[in-house]
C-alpha positions as CSV (number, residue, x, y, z in Angstrom):
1,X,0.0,0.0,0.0
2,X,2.3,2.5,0.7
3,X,4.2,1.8,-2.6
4,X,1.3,3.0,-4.2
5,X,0.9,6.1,-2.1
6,X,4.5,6.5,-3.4
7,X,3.9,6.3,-7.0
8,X,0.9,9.1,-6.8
9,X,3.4,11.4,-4.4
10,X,5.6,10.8,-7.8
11,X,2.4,12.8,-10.1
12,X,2.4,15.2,-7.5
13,X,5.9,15.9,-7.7
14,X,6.2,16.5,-10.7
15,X,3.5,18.8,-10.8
16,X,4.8,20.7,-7.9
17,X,7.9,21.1,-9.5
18,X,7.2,22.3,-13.5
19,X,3.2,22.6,-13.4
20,X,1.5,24.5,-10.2
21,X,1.8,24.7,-6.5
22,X,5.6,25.6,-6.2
23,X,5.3,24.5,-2.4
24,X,8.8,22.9,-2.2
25,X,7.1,19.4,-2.3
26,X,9.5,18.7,-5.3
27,X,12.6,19.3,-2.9
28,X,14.5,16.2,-3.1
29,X,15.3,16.8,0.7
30,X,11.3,16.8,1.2
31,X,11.1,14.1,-1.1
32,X,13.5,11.9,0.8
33,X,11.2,12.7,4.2
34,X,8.2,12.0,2.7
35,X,9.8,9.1,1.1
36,X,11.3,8.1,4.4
37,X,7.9,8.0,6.4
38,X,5.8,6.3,3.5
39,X,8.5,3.3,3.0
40,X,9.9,3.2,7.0
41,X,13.8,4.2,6.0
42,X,13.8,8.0,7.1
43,X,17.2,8.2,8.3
44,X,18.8,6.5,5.0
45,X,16.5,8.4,2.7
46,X,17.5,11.8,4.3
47,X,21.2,10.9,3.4
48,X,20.0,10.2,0.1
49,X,17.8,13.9,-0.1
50,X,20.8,15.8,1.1
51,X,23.1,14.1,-2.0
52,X,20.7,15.1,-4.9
53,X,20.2,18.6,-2.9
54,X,23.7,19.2,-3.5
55,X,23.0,18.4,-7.3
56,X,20.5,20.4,-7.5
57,X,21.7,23.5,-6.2
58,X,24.5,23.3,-9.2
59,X,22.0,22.6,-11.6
60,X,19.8,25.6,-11.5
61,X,17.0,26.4,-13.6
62,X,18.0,30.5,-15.5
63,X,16.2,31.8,-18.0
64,X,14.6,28.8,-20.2
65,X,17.0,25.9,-19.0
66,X,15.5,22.8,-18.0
67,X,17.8,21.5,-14.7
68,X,18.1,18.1,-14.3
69,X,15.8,16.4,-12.0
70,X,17.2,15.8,-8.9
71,X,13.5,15.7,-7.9
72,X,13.5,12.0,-9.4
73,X,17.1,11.4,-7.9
74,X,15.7,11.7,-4.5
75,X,12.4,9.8,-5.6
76,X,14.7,6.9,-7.3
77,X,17.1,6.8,-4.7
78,X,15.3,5.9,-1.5
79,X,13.0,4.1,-3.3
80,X,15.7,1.5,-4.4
81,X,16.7,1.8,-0.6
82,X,13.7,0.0,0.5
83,X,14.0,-2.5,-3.0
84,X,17.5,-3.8,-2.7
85,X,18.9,-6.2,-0.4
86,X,19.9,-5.1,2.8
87,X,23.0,-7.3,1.6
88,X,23.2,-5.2,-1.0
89,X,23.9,-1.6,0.5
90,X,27.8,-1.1,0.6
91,X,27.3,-1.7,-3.7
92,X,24.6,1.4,-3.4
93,X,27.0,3.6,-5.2
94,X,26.6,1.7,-8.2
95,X,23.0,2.4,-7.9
96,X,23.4,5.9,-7.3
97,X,25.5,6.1,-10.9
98,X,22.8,4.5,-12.1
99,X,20.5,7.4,-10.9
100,X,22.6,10.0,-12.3
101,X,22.5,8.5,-15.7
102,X,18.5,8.0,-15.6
103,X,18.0,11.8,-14.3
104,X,18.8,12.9,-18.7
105,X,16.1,10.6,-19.9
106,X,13.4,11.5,-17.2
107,X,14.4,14.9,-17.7
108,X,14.1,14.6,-21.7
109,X,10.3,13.2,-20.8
110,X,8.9,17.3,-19.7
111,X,9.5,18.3,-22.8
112,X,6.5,15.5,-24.1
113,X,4.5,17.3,-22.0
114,X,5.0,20.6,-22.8
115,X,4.9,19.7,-26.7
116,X,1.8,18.3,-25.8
117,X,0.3,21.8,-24.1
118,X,2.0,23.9,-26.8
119,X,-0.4,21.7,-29.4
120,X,-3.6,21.9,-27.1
121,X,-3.2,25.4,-26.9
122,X,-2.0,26.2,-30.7
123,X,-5.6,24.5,-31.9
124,X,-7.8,26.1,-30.0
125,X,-6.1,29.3,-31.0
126,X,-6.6,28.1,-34.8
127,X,-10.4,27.5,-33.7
128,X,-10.9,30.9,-33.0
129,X,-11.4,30.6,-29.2
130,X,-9.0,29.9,-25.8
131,X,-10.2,27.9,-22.8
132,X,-8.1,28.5,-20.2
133,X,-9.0,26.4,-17.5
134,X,-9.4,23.6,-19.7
135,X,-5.5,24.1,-20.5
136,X,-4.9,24.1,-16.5
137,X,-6.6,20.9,-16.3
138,X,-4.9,19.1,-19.1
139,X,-1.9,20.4,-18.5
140,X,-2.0,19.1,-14.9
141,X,-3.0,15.8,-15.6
142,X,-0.3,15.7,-18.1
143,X,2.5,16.6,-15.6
144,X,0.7,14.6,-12.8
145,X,1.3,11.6,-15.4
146,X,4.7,12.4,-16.5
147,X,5.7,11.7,-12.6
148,X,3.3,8.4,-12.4
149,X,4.9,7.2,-15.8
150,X,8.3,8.2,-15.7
151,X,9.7,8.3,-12.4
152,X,8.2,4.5,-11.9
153,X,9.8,3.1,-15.3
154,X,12.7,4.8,-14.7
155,X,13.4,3.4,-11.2
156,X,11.8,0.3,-12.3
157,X,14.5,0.3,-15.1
158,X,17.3,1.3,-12.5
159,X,16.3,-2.1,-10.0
160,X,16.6,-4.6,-12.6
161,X,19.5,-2.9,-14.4
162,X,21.3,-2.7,-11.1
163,X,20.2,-6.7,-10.5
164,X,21.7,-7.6,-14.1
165,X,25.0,-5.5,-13.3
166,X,25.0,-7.0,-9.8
167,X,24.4,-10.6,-11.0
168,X,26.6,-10.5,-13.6
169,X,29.8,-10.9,-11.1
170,X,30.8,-13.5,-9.2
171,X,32.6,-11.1,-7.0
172,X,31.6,-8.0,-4.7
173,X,31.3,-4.4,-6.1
174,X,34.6,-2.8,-5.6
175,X,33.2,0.4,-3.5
176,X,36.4,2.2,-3.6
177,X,36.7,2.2,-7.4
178,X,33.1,3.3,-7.8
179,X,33.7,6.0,-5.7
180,X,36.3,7.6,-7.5
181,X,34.1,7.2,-10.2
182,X,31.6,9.0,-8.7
183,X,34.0,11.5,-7.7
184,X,35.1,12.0,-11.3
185,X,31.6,12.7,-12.9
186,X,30.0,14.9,-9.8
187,X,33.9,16.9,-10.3
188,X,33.0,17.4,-14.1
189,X,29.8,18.3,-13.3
190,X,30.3,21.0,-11.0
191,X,32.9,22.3,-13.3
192,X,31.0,22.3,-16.7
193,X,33.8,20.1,-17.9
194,X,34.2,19.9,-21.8
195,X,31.9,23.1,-21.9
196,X,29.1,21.1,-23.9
197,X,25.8,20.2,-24.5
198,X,24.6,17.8,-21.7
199,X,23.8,14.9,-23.7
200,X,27.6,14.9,-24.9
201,X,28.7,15.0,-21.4
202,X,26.3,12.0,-20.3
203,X,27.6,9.9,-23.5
204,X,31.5,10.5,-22.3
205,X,30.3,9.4,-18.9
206,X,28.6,6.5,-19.9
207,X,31.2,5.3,-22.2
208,X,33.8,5.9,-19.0
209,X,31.3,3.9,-17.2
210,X,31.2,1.1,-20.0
211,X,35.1,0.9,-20.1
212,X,35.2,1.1,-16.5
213,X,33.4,-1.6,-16.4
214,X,35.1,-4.0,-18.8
215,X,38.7,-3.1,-17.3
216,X,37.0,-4.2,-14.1
């Protein structure tokens, strides 16, 4: 039950944080609270808001950039806390790599949305006549979607990715050489390494990852 109450709190999320409201309940520190109390790990998932707090006060929204969502960070990363193995937790910083590469695509996903408002809106201004509130709506229950649909899949994708990765050794993660990893990519990210476009700077990651991962 309270797995469900966490997949709606994932619709209201995202509407909080790119639709209405604006009442902090996208914070990924709120998140990992809220989180915390619905799936009994609050002290673990408060760890785990402070961490994608950090991100996203580097990654600020200005002007018309889209930040990344840190919002499904924090949603994705005490939900796995609860979905893993408790055996599993010292390999969690695999998982949170994992996170960090999802945030692009389930970032990518608002811009369905709004392409879908821009169109609702651009044929009833063809028709002659603009109903506002009927925008509001369907623009809500758009958004409210978007968080239902994506930040589910996405950490749905995350578990059994992580449980492929995971299985796929016969020996323990090596936390030390993830965490330099880590340590490399949040580094670059503060620093707007390469001075790119984002998706260039997720595809060097993941290829570091991929070769990371072979040499390993």
């Amino acid at each position: 039950m309270n797995i469900a109450f966490a997949v709606l709190y994932a619709g209201v999320i995202s509407v909080d944080r790119f639709a209405a409201f604006n009442v902090m309940l996208s914070r990924p520190i709120v998140i990992s609270m809220i989180m915390g109390l619905l799936l009994g790990n609050s002290m673990e998932c408060f760890y785990v808001g402070i961490i994608f707090e950090a991100i996203g006060l580097v990654d600020v929204p200005f002007g018309t950039r889209v930040p990344k969502e840190d919002s499904f960070g924090a949603f994705a990363g005490c939900a796995l806390l609860s979905l893993m193995p408790q055996a599993h937790e010292p390999n969690y910083v695999l998982l949170f790599l994992l996170i960090l590469l999802m945030m692009y695509p389930v970032t990518l996903s608002l811009y369905i949305t709004r392409g879908v408002n821009k169109a609702l809106y651009t044929r009833q201004q063809r028709a002659g006549r603009i109903y506002p509130l009927r925008l509001l709506v369907t623009g809500f229950c758009f958004s409210y979607m978007r968080g239902v649909v994506f930040y589910t899949l996405g950490t749905f994708i995350i578990y059994h990715l992580y449980m492929f990765l995971h299985g796929s050794k016969n020996t323990e993660m090596n936390f030390y050489i993830y965490s330099l990893m880590l340590f490399a990519f949040l580094s670059g990210y503060v620093l707007r390494f390469l001075s790119a476009k984002t998706y260039l700077k997720y595809a060097f990651f993941m290829l570091g990852l991929f070769i990371g991962w072979v040499i390993l």
